[in-house]
MIPALUM-484040 format. One record per residue: x, y, z of N, C-alpha, C in turn; residue number from 1. Coordinates in steps of 0.1 Angstrom, whole numbers, plus 5000, padded with zeros to 4 digits. Layout:
# MIPALUM-484040
{neast=X, nnorth=Y, nup=Z, caeast=X, canorth=Y, caup=Z, ceast=X, cnorth=Y, cup=Z, seq=NUM} $
...
***
This chain:
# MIPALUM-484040
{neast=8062, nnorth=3110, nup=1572, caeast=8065, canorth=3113, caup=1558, ceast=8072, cnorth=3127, cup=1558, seq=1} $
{neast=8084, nnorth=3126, nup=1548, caeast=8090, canorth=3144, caup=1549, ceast=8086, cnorth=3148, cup=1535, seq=2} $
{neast=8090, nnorth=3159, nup=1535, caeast=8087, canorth=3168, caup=1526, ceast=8096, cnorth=3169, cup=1517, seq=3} $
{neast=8112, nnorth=3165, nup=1521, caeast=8122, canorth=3175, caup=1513, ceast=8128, cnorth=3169, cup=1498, seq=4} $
{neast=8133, nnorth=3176, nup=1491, caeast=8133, canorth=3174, caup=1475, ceast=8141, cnorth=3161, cup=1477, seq=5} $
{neast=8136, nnorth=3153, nup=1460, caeast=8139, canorth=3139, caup=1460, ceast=8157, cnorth=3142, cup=1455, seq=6} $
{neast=8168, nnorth=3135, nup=1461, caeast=8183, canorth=3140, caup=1450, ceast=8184, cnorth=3142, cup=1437, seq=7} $
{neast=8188, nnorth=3149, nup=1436, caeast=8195, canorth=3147, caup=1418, ceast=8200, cnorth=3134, cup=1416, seq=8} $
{neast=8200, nnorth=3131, nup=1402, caeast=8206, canorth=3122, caup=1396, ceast=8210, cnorth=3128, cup=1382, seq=9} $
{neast=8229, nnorth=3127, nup=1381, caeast=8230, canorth=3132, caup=1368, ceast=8229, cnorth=3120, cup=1357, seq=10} $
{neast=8223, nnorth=3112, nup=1358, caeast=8220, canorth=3102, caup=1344, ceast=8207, cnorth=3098, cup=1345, seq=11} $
{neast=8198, nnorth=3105, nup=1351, caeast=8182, canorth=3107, caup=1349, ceast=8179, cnorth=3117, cup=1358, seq=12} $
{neast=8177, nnorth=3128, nup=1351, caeast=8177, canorth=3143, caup=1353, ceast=8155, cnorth=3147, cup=1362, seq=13} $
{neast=8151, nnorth=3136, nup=1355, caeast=8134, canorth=3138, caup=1359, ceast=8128, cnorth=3128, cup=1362, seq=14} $
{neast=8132, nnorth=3121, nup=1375, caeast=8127, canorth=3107, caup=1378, ceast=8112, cnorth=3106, cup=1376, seq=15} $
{neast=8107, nnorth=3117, nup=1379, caeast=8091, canorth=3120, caup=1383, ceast=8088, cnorth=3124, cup=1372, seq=16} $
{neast=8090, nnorth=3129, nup=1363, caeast=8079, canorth=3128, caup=1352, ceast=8085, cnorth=3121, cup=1343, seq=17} $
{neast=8091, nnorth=3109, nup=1346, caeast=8095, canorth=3102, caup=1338, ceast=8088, cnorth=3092, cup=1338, seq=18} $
{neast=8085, nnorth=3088, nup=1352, caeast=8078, canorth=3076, caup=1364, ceast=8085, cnorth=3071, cup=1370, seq=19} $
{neast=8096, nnorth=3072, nup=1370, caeast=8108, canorth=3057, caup=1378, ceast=8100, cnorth=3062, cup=1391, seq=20} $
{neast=8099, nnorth=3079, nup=1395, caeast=8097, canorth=3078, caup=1411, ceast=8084, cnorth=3079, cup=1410, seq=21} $
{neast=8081, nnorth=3084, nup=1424, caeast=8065, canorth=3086, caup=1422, ceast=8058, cnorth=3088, cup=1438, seq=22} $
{neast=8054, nnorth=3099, nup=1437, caeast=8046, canorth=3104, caup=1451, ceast=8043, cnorth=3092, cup=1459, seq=23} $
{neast=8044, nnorth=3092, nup=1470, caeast=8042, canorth=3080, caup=1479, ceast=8037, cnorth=3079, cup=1495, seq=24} $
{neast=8035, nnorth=3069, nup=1502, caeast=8032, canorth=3072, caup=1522, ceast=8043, cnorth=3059, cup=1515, seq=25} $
{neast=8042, nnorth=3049, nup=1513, caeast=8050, canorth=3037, caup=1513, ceast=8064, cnorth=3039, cup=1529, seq=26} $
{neast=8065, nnorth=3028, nup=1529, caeast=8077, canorth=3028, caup=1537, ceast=8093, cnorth=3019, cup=1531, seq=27} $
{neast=8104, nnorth=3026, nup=1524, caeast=8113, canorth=3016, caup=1522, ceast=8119, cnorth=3008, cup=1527, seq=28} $
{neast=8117, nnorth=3001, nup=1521, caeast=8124, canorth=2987, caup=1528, ceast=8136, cnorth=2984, cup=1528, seq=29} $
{neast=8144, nnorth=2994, nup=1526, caeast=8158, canorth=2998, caup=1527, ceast=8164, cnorth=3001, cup=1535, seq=30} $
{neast=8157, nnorth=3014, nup=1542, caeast=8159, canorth=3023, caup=1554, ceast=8147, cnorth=3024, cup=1565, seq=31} $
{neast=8138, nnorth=3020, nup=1559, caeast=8125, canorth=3019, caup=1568, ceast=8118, cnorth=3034, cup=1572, seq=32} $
{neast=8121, nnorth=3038, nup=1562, caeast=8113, canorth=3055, caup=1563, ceast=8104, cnorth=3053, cup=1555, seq=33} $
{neast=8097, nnorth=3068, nup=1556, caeast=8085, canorth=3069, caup=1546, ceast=8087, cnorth=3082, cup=1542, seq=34} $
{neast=8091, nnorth=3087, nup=1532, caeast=8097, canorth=3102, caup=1528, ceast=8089, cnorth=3103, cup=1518, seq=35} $
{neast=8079, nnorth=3102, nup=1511, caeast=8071, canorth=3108, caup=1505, ceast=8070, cnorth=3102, cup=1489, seq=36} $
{neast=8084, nnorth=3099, nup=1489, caeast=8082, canorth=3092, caup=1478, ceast=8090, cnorth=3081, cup=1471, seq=37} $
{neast=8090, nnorth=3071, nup=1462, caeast=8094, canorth=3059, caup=1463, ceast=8096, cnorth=3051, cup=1447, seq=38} $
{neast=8105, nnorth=3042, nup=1446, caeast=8108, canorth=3037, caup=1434, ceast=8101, cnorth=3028, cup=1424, seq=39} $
{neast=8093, nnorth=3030, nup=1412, caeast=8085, canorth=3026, caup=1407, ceast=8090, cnorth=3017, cup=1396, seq=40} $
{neast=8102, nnorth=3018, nup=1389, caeast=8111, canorth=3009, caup=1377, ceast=8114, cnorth=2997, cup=1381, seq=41} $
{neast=8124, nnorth=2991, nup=1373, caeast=8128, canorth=2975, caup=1380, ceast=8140, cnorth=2977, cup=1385, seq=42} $
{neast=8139, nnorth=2966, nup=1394, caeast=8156, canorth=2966, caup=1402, ceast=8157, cnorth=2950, cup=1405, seq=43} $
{neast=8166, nnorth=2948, nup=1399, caeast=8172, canorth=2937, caup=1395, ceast=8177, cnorth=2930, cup=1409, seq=44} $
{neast=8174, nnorth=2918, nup=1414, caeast=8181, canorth=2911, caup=1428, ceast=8176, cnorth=2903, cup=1434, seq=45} $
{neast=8181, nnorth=2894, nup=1438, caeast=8174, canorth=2880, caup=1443, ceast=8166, cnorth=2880, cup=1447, seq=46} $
{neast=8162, nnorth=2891, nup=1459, caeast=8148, canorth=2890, caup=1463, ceast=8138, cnorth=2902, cup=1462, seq=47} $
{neast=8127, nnorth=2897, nup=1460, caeast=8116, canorth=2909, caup=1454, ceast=8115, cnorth=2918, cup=1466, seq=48} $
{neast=8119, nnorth=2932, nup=1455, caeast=8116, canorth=2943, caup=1467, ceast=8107, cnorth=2950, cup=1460, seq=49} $
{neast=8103, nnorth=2952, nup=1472, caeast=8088, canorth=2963, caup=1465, ceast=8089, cnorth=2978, cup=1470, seq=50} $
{neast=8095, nnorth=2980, nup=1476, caeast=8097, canorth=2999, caup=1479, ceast=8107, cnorth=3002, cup=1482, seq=51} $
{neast=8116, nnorth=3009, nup=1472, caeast=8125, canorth=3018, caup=1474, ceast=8125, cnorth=3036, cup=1474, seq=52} $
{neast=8129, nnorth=3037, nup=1485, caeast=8129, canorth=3051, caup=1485, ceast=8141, cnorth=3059, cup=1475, seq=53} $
{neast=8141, nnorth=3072, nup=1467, caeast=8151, canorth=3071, caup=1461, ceast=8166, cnorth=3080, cup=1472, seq=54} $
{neast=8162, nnorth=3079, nup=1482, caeast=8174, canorth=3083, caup=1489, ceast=8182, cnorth=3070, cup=1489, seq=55} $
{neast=8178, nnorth=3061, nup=1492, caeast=8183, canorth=3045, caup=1490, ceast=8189, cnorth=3041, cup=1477, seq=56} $
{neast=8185, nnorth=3049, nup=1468, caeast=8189, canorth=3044, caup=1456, ceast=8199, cnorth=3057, cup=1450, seq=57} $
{neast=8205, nnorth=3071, nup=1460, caeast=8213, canorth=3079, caup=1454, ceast=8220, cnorth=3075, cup=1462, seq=58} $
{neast=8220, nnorth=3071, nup=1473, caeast=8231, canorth=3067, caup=1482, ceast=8240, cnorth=3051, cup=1480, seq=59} $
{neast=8234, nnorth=3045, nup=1472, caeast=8236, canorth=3030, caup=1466, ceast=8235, cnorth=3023, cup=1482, seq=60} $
{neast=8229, nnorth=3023, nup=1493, caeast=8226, canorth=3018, caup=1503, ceast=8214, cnorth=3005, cup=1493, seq=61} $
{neast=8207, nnorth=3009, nup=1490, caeast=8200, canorth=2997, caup=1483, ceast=8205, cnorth=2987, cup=1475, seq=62} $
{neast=8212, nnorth=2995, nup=1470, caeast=8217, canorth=2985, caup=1453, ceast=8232, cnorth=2974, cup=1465, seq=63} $
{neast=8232, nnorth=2981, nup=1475, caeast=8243, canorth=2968, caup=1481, ceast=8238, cnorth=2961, cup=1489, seq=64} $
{neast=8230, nnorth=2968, nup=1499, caeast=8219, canorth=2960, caup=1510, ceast=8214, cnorth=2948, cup=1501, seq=65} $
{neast=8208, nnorth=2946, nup=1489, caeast=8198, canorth=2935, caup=1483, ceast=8205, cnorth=2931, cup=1471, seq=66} $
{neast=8226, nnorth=2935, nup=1469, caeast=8231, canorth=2933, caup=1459, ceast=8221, cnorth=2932, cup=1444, seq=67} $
{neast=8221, nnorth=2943, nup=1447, caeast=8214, canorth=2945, caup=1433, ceast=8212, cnorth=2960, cup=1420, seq=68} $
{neast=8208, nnorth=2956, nup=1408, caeast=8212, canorth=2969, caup=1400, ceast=8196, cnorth=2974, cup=1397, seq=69} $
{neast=8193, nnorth=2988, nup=1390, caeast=8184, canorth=2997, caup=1391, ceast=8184, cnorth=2992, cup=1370, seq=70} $
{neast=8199, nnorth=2990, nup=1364, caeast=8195, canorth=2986, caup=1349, ceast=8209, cnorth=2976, cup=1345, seq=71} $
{neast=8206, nnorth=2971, nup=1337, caeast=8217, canorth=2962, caup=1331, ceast=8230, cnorth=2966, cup=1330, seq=72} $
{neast=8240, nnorth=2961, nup=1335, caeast=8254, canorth=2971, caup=1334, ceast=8262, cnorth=2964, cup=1320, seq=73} $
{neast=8262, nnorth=2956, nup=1316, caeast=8265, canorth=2948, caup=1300, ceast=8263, cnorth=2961, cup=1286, seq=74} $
{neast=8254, nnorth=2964, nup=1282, caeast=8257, canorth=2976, caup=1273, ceast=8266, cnorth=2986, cup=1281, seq=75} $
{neast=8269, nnorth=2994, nup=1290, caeast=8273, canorth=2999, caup=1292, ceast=8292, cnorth=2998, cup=1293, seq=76} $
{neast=8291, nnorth=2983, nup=1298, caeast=8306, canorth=2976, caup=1295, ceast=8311, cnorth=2973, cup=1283, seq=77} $
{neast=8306, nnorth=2970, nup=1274, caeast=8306, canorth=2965, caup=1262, ceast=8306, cnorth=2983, cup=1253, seq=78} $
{neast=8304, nnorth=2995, nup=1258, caeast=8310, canorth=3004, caup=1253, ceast=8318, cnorth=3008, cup=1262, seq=79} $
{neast=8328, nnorth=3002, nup=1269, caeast=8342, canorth=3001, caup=1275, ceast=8340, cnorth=3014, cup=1282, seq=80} $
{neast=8326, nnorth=3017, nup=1289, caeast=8324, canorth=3029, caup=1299, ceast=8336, cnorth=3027, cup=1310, seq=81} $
{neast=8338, nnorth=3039, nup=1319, caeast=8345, canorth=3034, caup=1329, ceast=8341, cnorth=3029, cup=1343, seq=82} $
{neast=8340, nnorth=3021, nup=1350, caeast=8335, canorth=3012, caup=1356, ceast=8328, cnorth=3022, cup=1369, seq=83} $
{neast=8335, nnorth=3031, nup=1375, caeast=8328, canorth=3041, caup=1377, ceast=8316, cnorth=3044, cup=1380, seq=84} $
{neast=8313, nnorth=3050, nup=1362, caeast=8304, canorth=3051, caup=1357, ceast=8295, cnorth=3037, cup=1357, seq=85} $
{neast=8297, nnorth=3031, nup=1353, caeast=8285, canorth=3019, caup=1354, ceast=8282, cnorth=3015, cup=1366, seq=86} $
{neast=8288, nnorth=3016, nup=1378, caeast=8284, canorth=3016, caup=1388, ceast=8276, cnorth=3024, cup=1394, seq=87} $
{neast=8276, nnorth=3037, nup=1391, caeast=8268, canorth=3050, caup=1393, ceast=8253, cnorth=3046, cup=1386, seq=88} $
{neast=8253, nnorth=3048, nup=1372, caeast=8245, canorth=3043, caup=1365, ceast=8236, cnorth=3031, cup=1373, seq=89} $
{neast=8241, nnorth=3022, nup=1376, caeast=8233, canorth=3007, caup=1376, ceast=8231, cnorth=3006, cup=1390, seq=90} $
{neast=8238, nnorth=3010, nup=1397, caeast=8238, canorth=3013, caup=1419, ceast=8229, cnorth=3022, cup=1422, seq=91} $
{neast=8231, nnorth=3034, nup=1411, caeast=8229, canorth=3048, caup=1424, ceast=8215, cnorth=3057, cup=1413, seq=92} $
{neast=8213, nnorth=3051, nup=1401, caeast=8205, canorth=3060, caup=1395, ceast=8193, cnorth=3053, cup=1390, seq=93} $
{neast=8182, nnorth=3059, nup=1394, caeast=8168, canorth=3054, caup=1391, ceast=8167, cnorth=3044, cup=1374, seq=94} $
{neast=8161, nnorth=3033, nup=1375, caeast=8161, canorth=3027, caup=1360, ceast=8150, cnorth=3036, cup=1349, seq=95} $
{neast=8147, nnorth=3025, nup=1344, caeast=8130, canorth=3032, caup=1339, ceast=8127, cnorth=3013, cup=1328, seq=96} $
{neast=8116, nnorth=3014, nup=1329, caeast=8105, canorth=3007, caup=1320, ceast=8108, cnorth=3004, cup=1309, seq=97} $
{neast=8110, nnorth=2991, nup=1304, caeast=8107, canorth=2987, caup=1282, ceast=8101, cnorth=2974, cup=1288, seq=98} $
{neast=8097, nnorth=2969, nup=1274, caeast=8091, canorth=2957, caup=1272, ceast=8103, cnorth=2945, cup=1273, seq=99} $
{neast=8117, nnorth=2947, nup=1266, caeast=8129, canorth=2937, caup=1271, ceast=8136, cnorth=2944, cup=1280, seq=100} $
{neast=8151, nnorth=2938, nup=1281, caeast=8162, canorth=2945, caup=1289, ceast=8165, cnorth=2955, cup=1286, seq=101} $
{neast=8167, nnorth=2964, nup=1294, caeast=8168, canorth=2983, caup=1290, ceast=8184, cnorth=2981, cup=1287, seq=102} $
{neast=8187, nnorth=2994, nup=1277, caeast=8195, canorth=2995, caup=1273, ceast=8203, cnorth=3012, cup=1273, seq=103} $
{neast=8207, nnorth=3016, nup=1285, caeast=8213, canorth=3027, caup=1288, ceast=8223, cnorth=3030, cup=1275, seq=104} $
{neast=8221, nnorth=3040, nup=1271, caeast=8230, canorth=3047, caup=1256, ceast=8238, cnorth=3050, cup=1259, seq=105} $
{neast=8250, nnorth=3056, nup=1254, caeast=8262, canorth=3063, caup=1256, ceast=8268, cnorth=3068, cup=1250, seq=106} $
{neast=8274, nnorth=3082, nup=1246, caeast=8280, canorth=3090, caup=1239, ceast=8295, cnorth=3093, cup=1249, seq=107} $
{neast=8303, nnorth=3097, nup=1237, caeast=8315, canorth=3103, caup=1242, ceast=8321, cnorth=3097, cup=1254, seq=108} $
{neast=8329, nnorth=3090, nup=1255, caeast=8328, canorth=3079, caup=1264, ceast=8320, cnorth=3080, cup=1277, seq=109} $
{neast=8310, nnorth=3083, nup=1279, caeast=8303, canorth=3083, caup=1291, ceast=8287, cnorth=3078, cup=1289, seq=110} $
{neast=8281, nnorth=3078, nup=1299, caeast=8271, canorth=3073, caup=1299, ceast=8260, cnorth=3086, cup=1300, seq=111} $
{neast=8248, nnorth=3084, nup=1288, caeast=8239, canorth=3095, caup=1287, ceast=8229, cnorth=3099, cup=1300, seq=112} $
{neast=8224, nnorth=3111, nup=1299, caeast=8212, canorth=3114, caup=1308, ceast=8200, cnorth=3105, cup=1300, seq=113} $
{neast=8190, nnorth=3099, nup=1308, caeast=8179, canorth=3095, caup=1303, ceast=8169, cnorth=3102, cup=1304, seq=114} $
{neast=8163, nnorth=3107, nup=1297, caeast=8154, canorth=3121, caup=1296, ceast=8138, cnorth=3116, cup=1294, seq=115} $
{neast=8137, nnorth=3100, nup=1290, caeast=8120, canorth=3096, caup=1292, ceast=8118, cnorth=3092, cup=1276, seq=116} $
{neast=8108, nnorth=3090, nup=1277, caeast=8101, canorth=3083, caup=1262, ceast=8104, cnorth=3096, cup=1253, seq=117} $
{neast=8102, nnorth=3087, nup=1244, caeast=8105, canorth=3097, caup=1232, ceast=8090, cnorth=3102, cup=1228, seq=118} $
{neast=8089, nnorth=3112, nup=1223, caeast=8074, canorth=3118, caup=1221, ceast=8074, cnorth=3117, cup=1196, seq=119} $
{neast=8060, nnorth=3122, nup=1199, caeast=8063, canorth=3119, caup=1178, ceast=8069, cnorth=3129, cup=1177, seq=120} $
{neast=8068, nnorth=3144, nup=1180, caeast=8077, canorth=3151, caup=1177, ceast=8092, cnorth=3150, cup=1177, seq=121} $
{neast=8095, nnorth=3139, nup=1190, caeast=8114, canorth=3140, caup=1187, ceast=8115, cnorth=3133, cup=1176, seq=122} $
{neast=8103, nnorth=3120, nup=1177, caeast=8111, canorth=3115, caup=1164, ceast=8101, cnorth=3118, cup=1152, seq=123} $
{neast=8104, nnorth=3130, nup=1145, caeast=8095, canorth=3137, caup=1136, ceast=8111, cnorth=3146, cup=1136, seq=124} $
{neast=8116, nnorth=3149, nup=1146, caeast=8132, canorth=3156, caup=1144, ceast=8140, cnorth=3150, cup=1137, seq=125} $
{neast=8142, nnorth=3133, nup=1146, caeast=8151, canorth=3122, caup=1138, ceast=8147, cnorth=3125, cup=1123, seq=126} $
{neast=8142, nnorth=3127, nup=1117, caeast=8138, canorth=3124, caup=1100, ceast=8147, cnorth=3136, cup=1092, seq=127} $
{neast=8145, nnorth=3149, nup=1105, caeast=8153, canorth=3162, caup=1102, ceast=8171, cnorth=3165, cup=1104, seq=128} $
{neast=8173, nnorth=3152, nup=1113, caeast=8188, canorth=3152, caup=1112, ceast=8192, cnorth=3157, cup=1128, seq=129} $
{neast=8174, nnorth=3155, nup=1135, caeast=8176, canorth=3162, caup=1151, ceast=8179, cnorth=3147, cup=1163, seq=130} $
{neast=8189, nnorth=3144, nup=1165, caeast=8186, canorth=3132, caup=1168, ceast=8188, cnorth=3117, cup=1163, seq=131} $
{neast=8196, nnorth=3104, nup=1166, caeast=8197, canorth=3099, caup=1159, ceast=8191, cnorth=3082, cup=1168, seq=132} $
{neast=8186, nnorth=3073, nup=1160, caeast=8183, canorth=3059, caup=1165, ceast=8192, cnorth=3052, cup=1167, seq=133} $
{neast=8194, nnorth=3048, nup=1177, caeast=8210, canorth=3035, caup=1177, ceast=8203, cnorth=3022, cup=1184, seq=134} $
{neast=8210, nnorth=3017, nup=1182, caeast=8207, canorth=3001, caup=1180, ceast=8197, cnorth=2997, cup=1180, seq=135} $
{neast=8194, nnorth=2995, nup=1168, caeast=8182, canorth=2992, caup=1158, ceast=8189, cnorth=2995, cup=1143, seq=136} $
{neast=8181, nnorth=2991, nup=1132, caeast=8184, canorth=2987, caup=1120, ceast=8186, cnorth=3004, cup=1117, seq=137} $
{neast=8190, nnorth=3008, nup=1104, caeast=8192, canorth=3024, caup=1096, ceast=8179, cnorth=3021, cup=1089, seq=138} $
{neast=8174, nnorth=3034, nup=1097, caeast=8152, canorth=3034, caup=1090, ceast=8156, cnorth=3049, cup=1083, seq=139} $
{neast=8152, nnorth=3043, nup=1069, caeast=8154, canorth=3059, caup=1060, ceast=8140, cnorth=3067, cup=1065, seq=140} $
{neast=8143, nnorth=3074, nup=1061, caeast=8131, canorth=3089, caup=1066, ceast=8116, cnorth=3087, cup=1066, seq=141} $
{neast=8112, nnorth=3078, nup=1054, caeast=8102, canorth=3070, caup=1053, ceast=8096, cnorth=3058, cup=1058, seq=142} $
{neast=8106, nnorth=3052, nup=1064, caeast=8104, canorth=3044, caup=1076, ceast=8103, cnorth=3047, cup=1089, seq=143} $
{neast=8105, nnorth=3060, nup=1091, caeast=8105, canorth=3069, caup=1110, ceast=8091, cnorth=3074, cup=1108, seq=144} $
{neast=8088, nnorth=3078, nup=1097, caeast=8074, canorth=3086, caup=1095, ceast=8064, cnorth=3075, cup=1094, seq=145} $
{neast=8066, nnorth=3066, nup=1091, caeast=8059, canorth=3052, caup=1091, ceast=8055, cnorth=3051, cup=1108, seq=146} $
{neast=8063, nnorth=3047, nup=1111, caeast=8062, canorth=3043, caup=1127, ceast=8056, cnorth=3056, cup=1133, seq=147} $
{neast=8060, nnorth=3069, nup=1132, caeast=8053, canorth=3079, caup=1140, ceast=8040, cnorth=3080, cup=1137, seq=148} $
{neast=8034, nnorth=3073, nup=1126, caeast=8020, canorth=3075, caup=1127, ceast=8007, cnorth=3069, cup=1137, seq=149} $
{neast=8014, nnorth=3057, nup=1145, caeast=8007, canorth=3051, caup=1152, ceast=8010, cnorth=3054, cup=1166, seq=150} $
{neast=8027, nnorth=3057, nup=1165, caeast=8036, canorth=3055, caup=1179, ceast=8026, cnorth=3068, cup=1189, seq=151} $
{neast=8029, nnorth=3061, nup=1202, caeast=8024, canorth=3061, caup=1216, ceast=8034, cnorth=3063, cup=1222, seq=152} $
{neast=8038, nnorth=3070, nup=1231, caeast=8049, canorth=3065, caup=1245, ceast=8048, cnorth=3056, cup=1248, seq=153} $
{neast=8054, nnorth=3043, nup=1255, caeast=8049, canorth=3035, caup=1262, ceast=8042, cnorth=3026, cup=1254, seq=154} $
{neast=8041, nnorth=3023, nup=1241, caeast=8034, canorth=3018, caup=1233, ceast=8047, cnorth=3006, cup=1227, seq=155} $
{neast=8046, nnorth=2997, nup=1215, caeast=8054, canorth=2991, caup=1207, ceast=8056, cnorth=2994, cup=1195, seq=156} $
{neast=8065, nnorth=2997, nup=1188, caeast=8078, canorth=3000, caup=1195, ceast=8080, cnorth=3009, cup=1202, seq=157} $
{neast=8090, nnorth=3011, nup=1215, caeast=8090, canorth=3023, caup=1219, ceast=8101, cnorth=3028, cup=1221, seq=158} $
{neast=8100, nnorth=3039, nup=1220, caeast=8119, canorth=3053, caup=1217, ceast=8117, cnorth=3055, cup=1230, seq=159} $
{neast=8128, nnorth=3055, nup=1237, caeast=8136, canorth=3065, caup=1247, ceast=8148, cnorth=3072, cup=1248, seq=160} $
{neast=8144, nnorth=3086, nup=1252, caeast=8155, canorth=3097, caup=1251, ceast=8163, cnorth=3098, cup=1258, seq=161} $
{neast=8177, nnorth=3102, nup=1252, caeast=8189, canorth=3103, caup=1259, ceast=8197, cnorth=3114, cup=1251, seq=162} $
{neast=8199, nnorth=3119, nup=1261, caeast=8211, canorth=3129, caup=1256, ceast=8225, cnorth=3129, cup=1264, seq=163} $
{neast=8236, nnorth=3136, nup=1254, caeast=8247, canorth=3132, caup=1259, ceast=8253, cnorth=3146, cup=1265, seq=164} $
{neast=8256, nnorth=3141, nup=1282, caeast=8259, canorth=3155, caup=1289, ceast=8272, cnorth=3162, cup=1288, seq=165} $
{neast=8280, nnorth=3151, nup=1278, caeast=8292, canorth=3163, caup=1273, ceast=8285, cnorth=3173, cup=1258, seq=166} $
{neast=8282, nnorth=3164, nup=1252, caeast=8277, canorth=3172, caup=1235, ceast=8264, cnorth=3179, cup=1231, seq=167} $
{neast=8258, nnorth=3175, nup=1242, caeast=8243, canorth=3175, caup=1238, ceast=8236, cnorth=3169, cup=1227, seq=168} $
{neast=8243, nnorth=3154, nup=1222, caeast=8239, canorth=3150, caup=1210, ceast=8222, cnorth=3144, cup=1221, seq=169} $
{neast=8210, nnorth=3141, nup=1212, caeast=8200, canorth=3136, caup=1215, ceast=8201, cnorth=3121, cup=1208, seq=170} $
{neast=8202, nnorth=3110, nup=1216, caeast=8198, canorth=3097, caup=1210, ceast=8185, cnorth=3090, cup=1214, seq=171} $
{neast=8181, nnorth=3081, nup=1209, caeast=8168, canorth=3077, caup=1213, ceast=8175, cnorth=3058, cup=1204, seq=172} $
{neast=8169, nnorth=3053, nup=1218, caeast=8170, canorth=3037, caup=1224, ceast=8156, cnorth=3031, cup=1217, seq=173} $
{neast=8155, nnorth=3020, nup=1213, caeast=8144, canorth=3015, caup=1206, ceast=8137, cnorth=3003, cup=1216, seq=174} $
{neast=8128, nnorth=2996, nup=1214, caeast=8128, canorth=2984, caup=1221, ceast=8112, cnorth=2983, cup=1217, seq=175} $
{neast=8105, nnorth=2968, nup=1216, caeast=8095, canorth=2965, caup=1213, ceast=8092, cnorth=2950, cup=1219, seq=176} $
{neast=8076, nnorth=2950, nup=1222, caeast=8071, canorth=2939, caup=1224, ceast=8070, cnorth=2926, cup=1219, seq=177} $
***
């Protein structure tokens, strides 16, 4: 097992306290090492893999070895991203966790950093004009304070953060059980 820092990824900036990664001995089944630490989100591909290292997954050695993607590349196409990019995205960068199909946000033609669950305070911002919900219905102010009263991370419904690495707009993704 090595020691040395996990890569960057510029469209999920904190794999680890996000969860996608996660301290590890595991050995990937990609490269057949054991580097300390290993892929915990879904990855989409015919056959069930159970440990990825995330050097496997900055290098897109994984996502071709098992033809397979880390999140859905369809929203990202359907905002006429450049292909690029949704390859980077869906090949080479950690996914993360919802109850349906994840849906990677996008500003300014590019595709956002994913920054993690949304907490009540961001969306206690949204109500202030910090941050805005996209796809999902228009919840007036009294309807976001509604939901924050119960809302959980990881709970239903659940927000996740994204910001956009040209504008710095903050969006937050919805999705429920």
């Amino acid at each position: 097992m090595t020691n040395e820092a996990i890569p960057s990824f510029k469209y999920h900036l904190d794999p680890i306290g996000t969860g996608a990664i996660a301290a590890s001995d595991q050995v990937c089944e990609c490269c057949g090492k054991a580097r300390g630490y290993i892929y915990k989100a879904s990855f989409y591909a015919a056959d069930e893999i159970d440990s990825i290292c995330p050097w496997c997954i900055a290098d897109g050695s994984a996502a071709k070895k098992y033809d397979g993607m880390f999140c859905d590349d369809y929203p990202l196409t359907e905002a006429s991203i450049d292909s690029a990019i949704v390859d980077e995205v869906t090949q080479r960068t950690p996914g993360f966790e919802t109850w349906q199909q994840e849906v990677w946000l996008t500003h300014c033609n590019d595709a956002c950093a994913y920054l993690g669950d949304a907490t009540k305070a961001d969306l206690m911002g949204v109500t202030q004009g910090k941050g805005q919900i996209v796809g999902g219905p228009d919840w007036a102010a009294d309807d976001i304070l509604k939901m924050t009263e119960h809302y959980e991370p990881k709970g239903s419904p659940a927000f996740y953060k994204f910001q956009c690495i040209h504008c710095g707009q903050i969006l937050y993704g919805m999705d429920a059980c």
